[in-house]
C-alpha positions as CSV (number, residue, x, y, z in Angstrom):
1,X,0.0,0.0,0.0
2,X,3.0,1.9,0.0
3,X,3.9,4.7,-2.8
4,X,7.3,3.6,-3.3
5,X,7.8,0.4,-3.9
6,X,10.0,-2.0,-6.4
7,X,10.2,-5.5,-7.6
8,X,14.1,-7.2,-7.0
9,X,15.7,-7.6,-10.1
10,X,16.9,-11.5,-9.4
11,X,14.2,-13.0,-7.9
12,X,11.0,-10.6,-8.4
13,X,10.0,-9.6,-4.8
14,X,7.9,-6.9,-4.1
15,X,9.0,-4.3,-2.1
16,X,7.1,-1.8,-0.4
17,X,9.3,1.5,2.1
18,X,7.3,2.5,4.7
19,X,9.8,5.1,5.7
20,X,11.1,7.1,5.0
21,X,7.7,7.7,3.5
22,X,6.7,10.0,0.3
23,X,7.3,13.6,1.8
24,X,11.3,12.4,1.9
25,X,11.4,10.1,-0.7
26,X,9.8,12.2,-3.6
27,X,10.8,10.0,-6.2
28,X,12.3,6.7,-7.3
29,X,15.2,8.6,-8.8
30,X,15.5,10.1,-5.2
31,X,19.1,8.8,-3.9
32,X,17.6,7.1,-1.1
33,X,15.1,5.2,-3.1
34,X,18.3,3.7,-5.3
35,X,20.1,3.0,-2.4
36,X,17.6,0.7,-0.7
37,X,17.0,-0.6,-4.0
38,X,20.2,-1.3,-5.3
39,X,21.4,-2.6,-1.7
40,X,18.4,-5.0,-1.7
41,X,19.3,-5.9,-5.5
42,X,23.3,-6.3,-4.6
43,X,21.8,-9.0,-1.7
44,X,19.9,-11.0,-4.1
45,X,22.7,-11.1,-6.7
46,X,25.2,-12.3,-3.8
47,X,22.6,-15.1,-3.2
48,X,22.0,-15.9,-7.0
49,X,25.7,-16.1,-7.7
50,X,26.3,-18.2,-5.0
51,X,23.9,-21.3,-6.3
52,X,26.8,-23.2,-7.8
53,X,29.4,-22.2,-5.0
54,X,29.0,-20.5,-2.2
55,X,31.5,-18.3,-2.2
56,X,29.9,-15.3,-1.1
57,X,28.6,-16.1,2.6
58,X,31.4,-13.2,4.0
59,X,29.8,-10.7,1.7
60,X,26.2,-11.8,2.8
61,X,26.8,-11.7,6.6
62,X,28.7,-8.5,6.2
63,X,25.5,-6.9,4.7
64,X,22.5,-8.7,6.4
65,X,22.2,-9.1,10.5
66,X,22.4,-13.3,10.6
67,X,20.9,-13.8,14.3
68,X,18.0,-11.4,13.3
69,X,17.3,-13.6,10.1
70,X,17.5,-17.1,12.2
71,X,15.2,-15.2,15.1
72,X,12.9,-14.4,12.2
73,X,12.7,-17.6,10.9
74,X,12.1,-19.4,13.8
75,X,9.3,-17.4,15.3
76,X,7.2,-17.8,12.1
77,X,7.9,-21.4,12.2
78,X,6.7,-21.8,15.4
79,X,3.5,-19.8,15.1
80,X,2.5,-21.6,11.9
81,X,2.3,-18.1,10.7
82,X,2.0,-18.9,6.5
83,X,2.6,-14.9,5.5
84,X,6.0,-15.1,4.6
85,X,5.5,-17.8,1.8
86,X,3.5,-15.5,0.0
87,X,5.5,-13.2,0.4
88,X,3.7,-10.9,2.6
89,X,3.9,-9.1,5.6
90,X,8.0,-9.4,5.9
91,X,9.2,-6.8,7.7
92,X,13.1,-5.3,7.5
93,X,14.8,-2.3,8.6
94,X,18.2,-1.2,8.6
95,X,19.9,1.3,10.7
96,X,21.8,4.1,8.3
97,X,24.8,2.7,6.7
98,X,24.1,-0.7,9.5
99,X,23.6,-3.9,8.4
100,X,19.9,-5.4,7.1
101,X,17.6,-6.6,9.7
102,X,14.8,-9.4,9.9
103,X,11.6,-7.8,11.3
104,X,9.3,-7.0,13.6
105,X,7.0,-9.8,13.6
106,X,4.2,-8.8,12.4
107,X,0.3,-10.0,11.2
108,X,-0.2,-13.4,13.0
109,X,-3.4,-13.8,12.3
110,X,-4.8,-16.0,9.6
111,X,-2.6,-19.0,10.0
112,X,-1.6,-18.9,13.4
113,X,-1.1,-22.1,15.8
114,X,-2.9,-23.8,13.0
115,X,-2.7,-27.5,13.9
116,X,-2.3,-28.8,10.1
117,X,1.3,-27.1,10.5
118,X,3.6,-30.4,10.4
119,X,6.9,-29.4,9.2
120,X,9.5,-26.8,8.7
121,X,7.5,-25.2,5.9
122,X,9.2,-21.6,5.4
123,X,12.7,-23.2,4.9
124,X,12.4,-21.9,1.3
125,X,11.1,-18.5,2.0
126,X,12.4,-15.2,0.4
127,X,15.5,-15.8,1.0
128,X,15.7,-18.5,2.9
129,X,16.0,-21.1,0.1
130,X,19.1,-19.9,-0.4
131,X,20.7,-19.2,3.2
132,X,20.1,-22.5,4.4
133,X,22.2,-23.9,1.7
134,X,25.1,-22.3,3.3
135,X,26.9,-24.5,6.1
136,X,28.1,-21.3,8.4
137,X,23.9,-20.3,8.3
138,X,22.6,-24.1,9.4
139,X,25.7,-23.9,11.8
140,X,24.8,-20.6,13.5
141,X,20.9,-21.7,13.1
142,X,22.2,-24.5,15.5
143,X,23.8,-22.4,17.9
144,X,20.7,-20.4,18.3
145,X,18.6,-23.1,18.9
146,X,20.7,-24.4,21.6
147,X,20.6,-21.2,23.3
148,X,17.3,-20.9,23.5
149,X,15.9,-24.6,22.6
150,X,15.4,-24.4,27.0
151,X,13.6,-21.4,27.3
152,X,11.5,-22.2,24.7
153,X,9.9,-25.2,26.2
154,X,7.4,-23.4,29.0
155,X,5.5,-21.4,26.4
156,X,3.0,-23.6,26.4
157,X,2.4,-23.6,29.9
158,X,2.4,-19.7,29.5
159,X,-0.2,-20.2,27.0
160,X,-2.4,-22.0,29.1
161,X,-1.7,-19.5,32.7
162,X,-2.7,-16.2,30.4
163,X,-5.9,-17.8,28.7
164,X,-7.0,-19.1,32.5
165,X,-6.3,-14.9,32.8
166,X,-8.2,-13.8,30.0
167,X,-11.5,-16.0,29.8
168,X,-13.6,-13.6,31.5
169,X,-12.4,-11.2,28.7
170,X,-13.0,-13.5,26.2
171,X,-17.1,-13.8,27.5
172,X,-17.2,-10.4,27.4
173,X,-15.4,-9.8,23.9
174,X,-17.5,-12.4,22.3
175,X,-21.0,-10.9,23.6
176,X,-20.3,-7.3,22.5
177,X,-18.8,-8.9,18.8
178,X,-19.5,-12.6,18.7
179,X,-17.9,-14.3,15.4
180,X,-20.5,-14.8,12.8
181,X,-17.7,-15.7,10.0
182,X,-14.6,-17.7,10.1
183,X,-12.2,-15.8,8.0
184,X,-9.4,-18.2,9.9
185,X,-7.9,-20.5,8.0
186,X,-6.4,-22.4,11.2
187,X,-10.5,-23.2,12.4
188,X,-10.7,-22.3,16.1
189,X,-13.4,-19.5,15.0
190,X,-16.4,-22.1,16.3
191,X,-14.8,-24.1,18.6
192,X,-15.0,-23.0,22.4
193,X,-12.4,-21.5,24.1
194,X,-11.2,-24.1,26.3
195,X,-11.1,-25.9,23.7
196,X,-9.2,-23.4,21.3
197,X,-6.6,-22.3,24.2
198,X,-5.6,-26.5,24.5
199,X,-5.1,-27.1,20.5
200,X,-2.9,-23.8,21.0
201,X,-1.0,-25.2,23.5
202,X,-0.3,-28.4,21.7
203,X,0.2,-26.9,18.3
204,X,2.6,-24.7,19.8
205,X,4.7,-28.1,21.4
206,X,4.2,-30.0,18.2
207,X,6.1,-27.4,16.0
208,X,8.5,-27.0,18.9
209,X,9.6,-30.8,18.9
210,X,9.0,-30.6,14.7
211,X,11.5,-27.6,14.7
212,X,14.0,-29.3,16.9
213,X,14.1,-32.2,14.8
214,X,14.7,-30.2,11.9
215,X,17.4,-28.0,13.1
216,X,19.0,-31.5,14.7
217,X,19.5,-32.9,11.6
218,X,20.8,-29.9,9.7
């Protein structure tokens, strides 16, 4: 919905700058237009070169922040959160003449928790095709993961302490706009909420243990 926006030249992304927005960038032969352009364009050709021999991982991790990228990665994968593959609400942002970062988060909605989500599925994503390719990416992937594989395992008892905090919410949310349609492709629209909060829960441990294996076995 953005004014300024661009497809990449290698790979055919769309690319939308939310800021800085149209009273600074006037343009898309405004300088800071090109730059973002042609610093996501020098990115993708890095990546597209690199198919036959990765040669360029230096380059890459000199001009993207890595952690932010595997942090990305793995909170979509374990909120079944299908945007990405579209690709849609990806967020980046980079800090002056700083590196390229993943994020925020952003529009878990649709797909969220859904309980059909069985496997790393965004392991091709943007550009995630091609980083996982790369040995040093799987390897610090790994050393993420065993950082905070420990942490990660109470959410679901989180999950299930906040919703015990938020039913009486939930009565009153659902009386003043009770669902009528279920525009949620994950199908916890007409199911109660007890019911909803535990397939949460366990869709949440299921992609956790799914995850795990995955990264394992990189």
């Amino acid at each position: 919905d953005e004014i300024n926006y661009f497809s990449t030249s290698v790979m055919n992304y769309p690319v939308a700058i939310k800021e800085p927005d149209e009273e600074v960038i006037t343009s898309w032969e405004h300088p800071k237009f090109l730059y973002i352009s042609d610093y996501i364009g020098n990115i993708e050709n890095l990546l597209e070169t690199d198919k036959e021999e990765l040669a360029h991982w230096k380059e890459i991790q000199e001009m993207i922040d890595v952690d932010s990228y595997i942090d990305w990665w793995i909170i979509h994968e374990l909120g079944t959160n299908w945007e990405p593959d579209h690709p849609k609400s990806s967020y980046m942002f980079k800090k002056g003449e700083g590196k390229l970062y993943a994020g925020p988060v952003w529009d878990f909605d649709w797909g969220t928790f859904s309980p059909s989500w069985n496997r790393a599925s965004l392991t091709h994503t943007i550009w995630y095709g091609y980083f996982f390719r790369y040995p040093e990416f799987k390897a610090a992937v790994k050393e993420r993961w065993s950082e905070i594989r420990e942490p990660l395992e109470g959410i679901d008892e989180y999950i299930l302490e906040k919703a015990a905090y938020l039913q009486e919410s939930n009565e009153v949310n659902l009386h003043k706009w009770p669902i009528t349609t279920n525009m949620n492709v994950n199908g916890d629209a007409f199911i109660n909420y007890e019911k909803a909060i535990n397939r949460m829960s366990s869709s949440y441990v299921n992609m956790l243990n799914i995850i795990d294996t995955y990264i394992t076995n990189l």
